[in-house]
VOBA-1610 file (N, C-alpha, C; in pm, whole numbers, padded with zeros to 5 digits, always signed):
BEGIN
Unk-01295-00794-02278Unk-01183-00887-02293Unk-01055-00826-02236Unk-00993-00882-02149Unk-00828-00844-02107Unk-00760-00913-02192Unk-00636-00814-02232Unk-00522-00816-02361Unk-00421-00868-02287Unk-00414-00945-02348Unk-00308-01057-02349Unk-00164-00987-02303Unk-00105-01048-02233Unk+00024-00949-02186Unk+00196-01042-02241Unk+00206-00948-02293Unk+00346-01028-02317Unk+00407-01092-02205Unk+00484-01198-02201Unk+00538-01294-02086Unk+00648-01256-02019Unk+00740-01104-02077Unk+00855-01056-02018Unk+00765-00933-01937Unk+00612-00916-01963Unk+00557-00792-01920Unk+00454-00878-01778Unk+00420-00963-01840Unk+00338-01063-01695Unk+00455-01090-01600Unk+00590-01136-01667Unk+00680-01181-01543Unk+00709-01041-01442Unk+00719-00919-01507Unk+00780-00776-01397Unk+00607-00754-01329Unk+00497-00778-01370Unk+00379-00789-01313Unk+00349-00871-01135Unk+00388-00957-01197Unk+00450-01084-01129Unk+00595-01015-00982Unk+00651-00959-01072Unk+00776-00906-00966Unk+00733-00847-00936Unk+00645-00671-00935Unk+00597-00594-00836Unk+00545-00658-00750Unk+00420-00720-00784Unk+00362-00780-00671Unk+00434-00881-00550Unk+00503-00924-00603Unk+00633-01024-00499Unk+00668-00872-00406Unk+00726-00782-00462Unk+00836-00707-00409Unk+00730-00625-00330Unk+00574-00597-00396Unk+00532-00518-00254Unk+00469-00592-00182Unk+00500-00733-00177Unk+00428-00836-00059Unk+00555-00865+00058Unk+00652-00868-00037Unk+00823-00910+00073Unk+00810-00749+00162Unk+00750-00627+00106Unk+00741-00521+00155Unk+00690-00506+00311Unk+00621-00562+00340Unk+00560-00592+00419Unk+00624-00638+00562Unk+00709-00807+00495Unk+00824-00848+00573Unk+00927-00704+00626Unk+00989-00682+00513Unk+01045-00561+00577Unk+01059-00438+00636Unk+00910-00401+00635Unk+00837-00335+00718Unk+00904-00386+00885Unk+00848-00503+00918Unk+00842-00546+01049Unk+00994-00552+01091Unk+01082-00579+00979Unk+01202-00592+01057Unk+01276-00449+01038Unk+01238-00371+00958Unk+01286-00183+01010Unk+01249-00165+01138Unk+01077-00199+01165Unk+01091-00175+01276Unk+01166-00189+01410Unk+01180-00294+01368Unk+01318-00321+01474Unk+01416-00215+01522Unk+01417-00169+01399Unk+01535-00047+01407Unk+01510+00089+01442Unk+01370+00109+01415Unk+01355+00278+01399Unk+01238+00234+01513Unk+01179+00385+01511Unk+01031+00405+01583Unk+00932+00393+01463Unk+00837+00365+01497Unk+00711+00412+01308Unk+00713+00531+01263Unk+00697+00637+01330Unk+00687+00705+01285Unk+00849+00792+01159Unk+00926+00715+01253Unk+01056+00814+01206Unk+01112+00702+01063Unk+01028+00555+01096Unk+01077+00517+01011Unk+01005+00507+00856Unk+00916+00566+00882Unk+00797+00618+00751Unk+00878+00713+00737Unk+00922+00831+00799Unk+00949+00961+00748Unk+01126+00927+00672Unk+01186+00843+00732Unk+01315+00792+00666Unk+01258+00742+00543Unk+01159+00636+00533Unk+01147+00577+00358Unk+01096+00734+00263Unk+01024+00773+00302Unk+00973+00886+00185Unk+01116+01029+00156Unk+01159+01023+00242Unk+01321+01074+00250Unk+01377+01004+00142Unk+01408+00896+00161Unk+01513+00797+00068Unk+01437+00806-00085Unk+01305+00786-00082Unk+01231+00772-00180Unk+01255+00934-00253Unk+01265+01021-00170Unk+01220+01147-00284Unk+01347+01210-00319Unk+01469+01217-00229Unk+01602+01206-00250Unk+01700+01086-00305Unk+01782+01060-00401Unk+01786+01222-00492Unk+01686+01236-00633Unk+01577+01117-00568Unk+01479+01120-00747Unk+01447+01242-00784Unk+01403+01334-00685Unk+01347+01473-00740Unk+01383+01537-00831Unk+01556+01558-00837Unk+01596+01581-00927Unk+01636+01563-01090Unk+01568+01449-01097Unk+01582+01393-01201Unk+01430+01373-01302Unk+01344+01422-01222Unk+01225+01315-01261Unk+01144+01441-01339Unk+01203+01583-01340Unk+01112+01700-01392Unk+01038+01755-01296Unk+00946+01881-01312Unk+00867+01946-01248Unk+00739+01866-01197Unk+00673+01849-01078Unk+00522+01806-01116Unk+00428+01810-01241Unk+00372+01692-01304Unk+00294+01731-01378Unk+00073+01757-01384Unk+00132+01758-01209Unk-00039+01798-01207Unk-00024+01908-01111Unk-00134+01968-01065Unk-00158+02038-00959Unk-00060+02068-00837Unk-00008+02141-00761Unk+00056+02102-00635Unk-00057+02045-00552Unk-00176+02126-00541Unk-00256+02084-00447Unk-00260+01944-00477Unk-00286+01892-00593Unk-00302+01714-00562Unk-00156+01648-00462Unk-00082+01767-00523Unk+00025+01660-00444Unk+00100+01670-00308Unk+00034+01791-00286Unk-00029+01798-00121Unk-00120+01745-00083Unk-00208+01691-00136Unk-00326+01657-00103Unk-00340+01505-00073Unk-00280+01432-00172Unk-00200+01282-00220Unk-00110+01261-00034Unk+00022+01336-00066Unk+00088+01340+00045Unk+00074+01342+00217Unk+00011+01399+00201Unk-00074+01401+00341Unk-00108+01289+00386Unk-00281+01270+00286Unk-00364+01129+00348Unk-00271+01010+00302Unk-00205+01028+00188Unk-00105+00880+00168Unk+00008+00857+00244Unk+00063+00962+00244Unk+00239+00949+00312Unk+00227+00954+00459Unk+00127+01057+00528Unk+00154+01079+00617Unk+00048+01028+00700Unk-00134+00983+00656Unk-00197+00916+00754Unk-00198+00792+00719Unk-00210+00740+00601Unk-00175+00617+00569Unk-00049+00511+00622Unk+00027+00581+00557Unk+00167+00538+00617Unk+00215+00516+00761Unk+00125+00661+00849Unk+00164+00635+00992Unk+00115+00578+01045Unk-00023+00575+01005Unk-00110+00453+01057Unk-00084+00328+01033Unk-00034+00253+00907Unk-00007+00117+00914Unk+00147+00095+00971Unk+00250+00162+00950Unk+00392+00156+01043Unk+00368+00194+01185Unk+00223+00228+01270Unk+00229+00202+01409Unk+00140+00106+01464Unk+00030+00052+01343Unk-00023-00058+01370Unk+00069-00170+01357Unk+00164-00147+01284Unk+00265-00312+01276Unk+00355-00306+01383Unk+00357-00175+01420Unk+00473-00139+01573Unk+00412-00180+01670Unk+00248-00185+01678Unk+00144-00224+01788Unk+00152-00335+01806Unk+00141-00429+01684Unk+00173-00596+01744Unk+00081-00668+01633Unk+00060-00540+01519Unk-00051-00602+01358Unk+00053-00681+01273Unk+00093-00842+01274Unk+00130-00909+01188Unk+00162-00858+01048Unk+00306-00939+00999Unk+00299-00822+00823Unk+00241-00934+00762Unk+00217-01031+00769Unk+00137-01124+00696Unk+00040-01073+00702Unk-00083-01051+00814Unk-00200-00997+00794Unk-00243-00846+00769Unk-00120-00816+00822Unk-00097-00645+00688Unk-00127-00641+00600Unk-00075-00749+00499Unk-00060-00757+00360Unk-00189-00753+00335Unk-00262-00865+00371Unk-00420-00911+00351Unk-00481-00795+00379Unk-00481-00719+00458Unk-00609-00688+00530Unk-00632-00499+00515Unk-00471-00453+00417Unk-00492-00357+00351Unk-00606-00408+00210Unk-00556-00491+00203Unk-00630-00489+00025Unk-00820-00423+00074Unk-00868-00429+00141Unk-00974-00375+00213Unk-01035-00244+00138Unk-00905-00160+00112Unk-00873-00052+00037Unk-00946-00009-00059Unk-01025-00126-00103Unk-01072-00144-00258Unk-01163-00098-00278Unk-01297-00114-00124Unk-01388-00104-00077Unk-01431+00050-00026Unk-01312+00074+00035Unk-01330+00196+00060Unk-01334+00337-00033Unk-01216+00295-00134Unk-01214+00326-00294Unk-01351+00355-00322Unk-01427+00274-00317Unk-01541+00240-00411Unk-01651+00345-00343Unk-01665+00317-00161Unk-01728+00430-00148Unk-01728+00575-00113Unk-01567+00608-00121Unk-01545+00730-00154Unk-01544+00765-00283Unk-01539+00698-00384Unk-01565+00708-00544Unk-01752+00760-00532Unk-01816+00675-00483Unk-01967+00711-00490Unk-01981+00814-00431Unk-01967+00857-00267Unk-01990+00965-00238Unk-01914+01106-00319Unk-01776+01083-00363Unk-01731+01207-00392Unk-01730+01220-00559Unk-01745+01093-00628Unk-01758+01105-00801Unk-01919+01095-00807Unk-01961+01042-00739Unk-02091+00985-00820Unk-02066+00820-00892Unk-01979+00759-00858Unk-01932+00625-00948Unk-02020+00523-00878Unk-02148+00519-00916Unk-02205+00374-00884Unk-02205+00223-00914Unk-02134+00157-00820Unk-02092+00016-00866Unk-02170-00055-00919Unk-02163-00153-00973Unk-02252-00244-01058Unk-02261-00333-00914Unk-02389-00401-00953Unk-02433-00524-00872Unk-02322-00574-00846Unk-02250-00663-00901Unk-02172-00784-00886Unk-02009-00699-00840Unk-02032-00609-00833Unk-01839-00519-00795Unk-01946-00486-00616Unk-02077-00468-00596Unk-02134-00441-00441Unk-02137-00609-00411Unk-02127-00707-00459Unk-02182-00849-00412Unk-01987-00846-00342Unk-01918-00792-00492Unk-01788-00842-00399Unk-01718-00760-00276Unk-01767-00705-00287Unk-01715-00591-00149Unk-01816-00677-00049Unk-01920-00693-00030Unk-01941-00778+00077Unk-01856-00883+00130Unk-01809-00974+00042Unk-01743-01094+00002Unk-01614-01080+00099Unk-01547-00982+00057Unk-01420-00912+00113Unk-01467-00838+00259Unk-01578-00771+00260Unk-01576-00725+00420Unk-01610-00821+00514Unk-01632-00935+00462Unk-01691-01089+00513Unk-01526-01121+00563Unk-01441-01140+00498Unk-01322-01164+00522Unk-01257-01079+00593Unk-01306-00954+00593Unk-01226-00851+00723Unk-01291-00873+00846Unk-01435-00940+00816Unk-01489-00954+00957Unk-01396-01065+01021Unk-01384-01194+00937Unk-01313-01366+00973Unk-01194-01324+01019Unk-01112-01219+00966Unk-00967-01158+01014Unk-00997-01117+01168Unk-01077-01031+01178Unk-01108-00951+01274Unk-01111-01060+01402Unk-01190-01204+01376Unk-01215-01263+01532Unk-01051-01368+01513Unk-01004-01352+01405Unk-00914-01453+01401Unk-00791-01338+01498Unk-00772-01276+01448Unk-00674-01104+01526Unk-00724-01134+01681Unk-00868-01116+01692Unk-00902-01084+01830Unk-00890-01179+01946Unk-00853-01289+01927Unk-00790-01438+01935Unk-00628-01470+01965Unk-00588-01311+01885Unk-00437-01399+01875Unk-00331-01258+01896Unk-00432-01119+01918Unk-00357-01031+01893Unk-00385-00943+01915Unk-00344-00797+01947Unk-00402-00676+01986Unk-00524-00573+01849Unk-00658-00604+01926Unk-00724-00521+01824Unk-00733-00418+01745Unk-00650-00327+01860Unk-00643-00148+01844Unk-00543-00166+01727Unk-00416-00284+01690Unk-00312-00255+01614Unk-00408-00279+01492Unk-00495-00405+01476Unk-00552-00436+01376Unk-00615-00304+01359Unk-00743-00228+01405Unk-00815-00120+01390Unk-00764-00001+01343Unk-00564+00033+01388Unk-00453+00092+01292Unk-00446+00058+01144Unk-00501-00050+01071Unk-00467-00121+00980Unk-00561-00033+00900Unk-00666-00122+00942Unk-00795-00080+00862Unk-00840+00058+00876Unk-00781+00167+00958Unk-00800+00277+00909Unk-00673+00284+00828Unk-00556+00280+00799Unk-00459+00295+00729Unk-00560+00281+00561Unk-00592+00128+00576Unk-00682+00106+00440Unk-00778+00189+00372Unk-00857+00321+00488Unk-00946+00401+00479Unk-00898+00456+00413Unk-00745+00578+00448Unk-00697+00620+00393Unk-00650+00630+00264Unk-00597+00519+00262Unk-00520+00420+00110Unk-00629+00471+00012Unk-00779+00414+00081Unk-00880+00503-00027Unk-00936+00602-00087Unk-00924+00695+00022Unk-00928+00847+00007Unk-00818+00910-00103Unk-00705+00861-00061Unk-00607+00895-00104Unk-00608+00831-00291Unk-00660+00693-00329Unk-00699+00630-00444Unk-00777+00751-00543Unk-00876+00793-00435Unk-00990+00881-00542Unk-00912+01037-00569Unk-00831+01056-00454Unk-00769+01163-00492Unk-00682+01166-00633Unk-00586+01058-00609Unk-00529+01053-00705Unk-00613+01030-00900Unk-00701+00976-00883Unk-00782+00936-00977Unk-00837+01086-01029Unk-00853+01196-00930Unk-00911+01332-00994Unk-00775+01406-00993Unk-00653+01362-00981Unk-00585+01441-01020Unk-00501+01425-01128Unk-00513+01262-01157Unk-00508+01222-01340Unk-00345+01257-01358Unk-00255+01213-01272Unk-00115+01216-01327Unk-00080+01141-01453Unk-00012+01237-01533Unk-00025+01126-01697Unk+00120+01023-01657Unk+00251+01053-01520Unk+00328+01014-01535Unk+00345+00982-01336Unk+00292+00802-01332Unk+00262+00767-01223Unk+00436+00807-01138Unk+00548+00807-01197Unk+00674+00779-01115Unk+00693+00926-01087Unk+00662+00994-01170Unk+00716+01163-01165Unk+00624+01200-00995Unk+00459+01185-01003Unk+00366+01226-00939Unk+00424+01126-00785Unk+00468+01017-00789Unk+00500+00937-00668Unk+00611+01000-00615Unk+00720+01026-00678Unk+00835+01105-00663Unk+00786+01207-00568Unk+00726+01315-00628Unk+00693+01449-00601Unk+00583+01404-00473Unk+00533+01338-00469Unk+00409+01312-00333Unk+00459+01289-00216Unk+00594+01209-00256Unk+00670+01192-00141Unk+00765+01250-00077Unk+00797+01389-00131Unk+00867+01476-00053Unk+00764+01576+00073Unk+00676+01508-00017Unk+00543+01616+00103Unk+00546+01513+00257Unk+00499+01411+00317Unk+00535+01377+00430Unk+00664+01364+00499Unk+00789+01423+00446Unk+00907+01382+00549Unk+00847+01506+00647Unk+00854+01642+00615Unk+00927+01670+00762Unk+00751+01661+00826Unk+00625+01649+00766Unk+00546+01656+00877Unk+00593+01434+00971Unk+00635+01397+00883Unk+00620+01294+00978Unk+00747+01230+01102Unk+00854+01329+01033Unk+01009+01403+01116Unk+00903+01461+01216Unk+00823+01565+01183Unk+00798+01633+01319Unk+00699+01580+01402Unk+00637+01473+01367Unk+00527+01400+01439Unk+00619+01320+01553Unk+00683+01247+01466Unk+00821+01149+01552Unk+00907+01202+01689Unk+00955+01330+01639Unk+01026+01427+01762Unk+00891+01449+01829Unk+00769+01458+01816Unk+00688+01527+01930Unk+00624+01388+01970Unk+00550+01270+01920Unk+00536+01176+01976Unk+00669+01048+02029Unk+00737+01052+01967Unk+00828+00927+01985Unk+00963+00954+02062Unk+01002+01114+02053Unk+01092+01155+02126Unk+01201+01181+02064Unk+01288+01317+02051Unk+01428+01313+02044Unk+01512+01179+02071Unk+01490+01139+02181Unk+01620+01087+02278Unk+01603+00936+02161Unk+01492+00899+02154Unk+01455+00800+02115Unk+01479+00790+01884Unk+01448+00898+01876Unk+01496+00886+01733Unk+01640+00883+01738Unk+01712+01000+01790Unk+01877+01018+01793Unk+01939+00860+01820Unk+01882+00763+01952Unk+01923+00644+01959Unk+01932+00519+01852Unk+01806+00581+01777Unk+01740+00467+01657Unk+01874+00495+01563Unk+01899+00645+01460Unk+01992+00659+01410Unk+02131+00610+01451Unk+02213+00622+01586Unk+02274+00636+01594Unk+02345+00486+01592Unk+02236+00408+01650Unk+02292+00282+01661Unk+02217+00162+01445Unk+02219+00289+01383Unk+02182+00230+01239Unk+02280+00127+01179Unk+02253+00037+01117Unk+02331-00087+01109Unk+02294-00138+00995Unk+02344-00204+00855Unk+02320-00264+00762Unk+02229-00325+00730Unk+02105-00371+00826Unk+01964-00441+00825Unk+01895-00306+00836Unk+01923-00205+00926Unk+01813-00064+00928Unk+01823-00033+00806Unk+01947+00031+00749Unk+01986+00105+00639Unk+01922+00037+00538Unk+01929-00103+00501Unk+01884-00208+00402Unk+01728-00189+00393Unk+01695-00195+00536Unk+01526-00184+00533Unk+01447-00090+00466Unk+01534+00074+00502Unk+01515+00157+00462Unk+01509+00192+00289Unk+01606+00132+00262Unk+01667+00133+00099Unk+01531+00055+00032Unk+01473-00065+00097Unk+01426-00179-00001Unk+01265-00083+00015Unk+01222-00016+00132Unk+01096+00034+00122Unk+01058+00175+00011Unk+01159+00267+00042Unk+01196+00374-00031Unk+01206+00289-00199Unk+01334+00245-00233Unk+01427+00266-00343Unk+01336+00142-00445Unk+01331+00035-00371Unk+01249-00086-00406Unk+01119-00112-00458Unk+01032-00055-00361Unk+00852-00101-00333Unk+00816+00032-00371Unk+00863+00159-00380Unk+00825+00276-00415Unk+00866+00335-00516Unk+01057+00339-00571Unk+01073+00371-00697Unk+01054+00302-00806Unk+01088+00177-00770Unk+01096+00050-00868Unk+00965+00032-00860Unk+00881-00016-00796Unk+00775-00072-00761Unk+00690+00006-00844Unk+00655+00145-00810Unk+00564+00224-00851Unk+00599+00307-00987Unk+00699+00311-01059Unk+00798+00304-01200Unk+00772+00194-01279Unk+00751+00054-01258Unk+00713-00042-01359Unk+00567-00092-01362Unk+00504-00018-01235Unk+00334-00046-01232Unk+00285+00083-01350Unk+00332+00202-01308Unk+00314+00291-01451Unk+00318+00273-01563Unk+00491+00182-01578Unk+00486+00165-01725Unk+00415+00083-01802Unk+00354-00019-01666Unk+00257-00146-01736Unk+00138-00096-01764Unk+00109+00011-01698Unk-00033+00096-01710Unk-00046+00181-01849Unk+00060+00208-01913Unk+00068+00294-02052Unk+00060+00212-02110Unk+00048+00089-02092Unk+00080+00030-02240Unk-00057-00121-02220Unk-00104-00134-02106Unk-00241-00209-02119Unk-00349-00137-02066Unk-00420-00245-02030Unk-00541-00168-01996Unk-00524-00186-01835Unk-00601-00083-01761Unk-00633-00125-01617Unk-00647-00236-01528Unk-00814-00283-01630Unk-00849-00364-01623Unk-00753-00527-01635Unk-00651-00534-01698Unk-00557-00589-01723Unk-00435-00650-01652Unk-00408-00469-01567Unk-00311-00453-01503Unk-00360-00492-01350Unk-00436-00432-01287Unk-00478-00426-01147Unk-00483-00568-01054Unk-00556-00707-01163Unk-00550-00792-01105Unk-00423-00860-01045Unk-00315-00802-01109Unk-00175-00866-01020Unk-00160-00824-00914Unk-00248-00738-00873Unk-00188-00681-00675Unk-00267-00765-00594Unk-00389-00889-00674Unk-00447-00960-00582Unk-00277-01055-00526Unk-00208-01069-00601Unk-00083-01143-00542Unk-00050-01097-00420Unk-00033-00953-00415Unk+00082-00914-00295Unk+00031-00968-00169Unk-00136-01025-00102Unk-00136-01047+00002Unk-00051-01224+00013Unk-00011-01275-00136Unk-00008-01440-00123Unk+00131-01376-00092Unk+00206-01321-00212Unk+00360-01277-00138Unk+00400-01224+00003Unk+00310-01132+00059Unk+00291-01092+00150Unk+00299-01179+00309Unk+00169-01297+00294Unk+00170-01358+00408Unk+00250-01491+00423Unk+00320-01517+00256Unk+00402-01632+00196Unk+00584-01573+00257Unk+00611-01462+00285Unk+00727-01429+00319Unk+00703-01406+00433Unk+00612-01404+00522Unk+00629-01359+00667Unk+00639-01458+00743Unk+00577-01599+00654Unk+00583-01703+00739Unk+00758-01760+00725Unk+00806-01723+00610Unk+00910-01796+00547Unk+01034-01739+00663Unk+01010-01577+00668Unk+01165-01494+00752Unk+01099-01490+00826Unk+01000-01501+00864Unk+00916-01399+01023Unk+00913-01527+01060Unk+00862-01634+01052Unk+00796-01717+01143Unk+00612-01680+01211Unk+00565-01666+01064Unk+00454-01637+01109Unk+00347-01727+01076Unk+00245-01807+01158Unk+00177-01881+01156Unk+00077-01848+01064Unk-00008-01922+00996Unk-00104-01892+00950Unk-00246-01989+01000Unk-00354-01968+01076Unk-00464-02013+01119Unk-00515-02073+00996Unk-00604-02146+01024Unk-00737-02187+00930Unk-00838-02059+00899Unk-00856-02026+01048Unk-00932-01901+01034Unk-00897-01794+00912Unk-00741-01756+00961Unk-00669-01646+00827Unk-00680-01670+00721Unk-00646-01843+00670Unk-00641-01869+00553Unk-00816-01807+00488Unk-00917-01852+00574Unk-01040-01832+00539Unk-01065-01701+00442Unk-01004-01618+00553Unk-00995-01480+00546Unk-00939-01452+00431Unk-00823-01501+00363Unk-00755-01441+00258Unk-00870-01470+00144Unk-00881-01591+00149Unk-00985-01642+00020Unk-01136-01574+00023Unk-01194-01538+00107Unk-01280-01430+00158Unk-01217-01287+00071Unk-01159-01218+00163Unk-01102-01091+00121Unk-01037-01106-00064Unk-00957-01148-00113Unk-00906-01183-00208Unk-00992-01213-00276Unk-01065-01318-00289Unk-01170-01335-00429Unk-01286-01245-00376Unk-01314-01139-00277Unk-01405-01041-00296Unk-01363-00914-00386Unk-01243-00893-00327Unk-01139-00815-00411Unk-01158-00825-00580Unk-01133-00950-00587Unk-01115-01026-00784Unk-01271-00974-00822Unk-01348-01020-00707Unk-01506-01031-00782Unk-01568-00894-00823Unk-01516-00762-00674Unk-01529-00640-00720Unk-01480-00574-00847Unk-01338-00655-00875Unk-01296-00585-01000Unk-01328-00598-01125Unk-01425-00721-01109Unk-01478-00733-01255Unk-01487-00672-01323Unk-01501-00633-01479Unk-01563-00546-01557Unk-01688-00534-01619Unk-01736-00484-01683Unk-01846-00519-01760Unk-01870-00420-01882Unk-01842-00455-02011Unk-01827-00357-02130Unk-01716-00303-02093Unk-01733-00192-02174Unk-01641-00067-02206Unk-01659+00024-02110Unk-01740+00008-02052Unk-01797+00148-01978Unk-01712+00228-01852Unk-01713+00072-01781Unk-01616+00020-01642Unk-01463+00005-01640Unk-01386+00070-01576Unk-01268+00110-01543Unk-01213+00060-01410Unk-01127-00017-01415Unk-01023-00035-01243Unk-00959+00025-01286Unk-00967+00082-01153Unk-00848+00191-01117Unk-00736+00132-00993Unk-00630+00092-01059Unk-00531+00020-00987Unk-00510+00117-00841Unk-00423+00033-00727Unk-00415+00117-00632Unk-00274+00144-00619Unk-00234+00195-00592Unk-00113+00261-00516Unk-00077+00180-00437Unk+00125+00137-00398Unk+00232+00095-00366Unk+00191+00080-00336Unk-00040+00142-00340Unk-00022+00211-00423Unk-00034+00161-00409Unk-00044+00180-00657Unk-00061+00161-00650Unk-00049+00064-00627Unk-00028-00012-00482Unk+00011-00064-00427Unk-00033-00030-00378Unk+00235+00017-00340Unk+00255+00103-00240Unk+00223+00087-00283Unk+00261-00014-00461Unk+00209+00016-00541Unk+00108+00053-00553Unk-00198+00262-00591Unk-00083+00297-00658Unk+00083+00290-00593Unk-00002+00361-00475Unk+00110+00303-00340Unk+00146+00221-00303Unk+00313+00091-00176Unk+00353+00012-00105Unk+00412-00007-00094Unk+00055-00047-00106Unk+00099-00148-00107Unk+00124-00096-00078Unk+00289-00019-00006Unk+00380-00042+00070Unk+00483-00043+00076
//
């Protein structure tokens, strides 16, 4: 049975998921401003300055949070901020991370031993059915390689899920905080060696109230806020409880891109969401006591991560 959630605790449920679906939108329009790479390494900047100081020491391992940092901040992250720089829609961003879930599941088996129940393997089909319908609907309308950025981004997202899951942070905002000081300067130094001096110095220099804003709402927004009230909803219900509100972020997600972006949505896509999305719901089922969702990151999302 899922516990009933108080209605001031379903409505901020409700708001993460909005805020890491609008995440998405603003993804595409930073880009505008920055390069991907420099502009990933600007949000986890904003994000870990000046929280660090406030938030206490790590409370797990460093290695987790080197370990976290890396595949989350820095392949995750760079991979989906250069697939959306490639020409990968943030509407079908939104969607087509949730993928994530899947991959979760079989890096959970290979590296826990966590064997899914029948009906959590019926829904991962369900959902890779819908990454396939994405896939010819993309290949139709859009560059593949950006989409193929995506869905490894999603790989990641998963790796990075099970990591976090064995490194058991009792305090999701402290551990997000601290994870995210680990990719600035490798993804500062990725930027100067792929994207160029001449070309970051220009991005900064000409920074303007929509960059700066972009920057603020990904960092300060979808990552402090975002990943700060997905924690606190997590202490106080169950998983199982909590997790199903990030099936929202792809409706917020591809619901704001059409609204500021001007982004179409196919028959095909729509297919796709209801595909991907109720494979998603169907994987998360529970069954007894036994079975555990493990929410994702902005995260979890970014929310654990986001999301984004």
């Amino acid at each position: 049975m899922l516990e009933r959630m108080r209605p001031a605790h379903l409505a901020l449920a409700v708001v993460v998921a909005a805020v890491w679906g609008v995440n998405f939108t603003v993804i595409e329009i930073g880009l505008d401003h920055f390069p991907p790479l420099l502009f990933s390494a600007l949000r986890f900047f904003a994000a870990a300055l000046p929280a660090v100081f406030f938030v206490g020491r790590p409370k797990v391992a460093w290695r987790w949070v080197w370990a976290v940092g890396l595949v989350l901040g820095v392949a995750k992250f760079g991979l989906l901020f250069i697939g959306m720089s490639a020409g990968m829609p943030a509407g079908l961003s939104s969607l087509v991370l949730q993928i994530q879930a899947v991959f979760t599941a079989g890096v959970a088996f290979v590296v826990l031993g966590e064997r899914p129940s029948a009906i959590r393997v019926s829904g991962m089909a369900v959902a890779l059915a819908g990454i396939g319908v994405a896939a010819v609907d993309e290949g139709t309308s859009g560059p593949l390689g950006a989409f193929a950025l995506v869905i490894g981004a999603a790989a990641c997202w998963g790796v990075s899920n099970v990591l976090t899951r064995k490194a058991a942070p009792p305090d999701a905002l402290n551990f997000m905080v601290w994870v995210s000081t680990v990719p600035v300067l490798p993804l500062f130094g990725l930027s100067l060696l792929l994207e160029g001096p001449s070309r970051d110095y220009d991005a900064l220099r000409a920074l303007d109230r929509q960059g700066a804003g972009a920057v603020v709402y990904v960092a300060w927004v979808t990552t402090v806020f975002g990943f700060g009230a997905w924690g606190w909803l997590l202490r106080r219900y169950p998983a199982s409880t909590v997790a199903p509100f990030s099936l929202l972020v792809p409706v917020f997600g591809m619901s704001s891109a059409a609204v500021f972006l001007g982004e179409g949505v196919s028959p095909l896509r729509w297919c796709a969401a209801a595909l991907l999305v109720g494979g998603v719901g169907l994987a998360s089922v529970t069954r007894g006591r036994r079975e555990v969702v493990h929410p994702v990151d902005e995260a979890a999302i970014e929310p654990v991560l986001g999301r984004s």
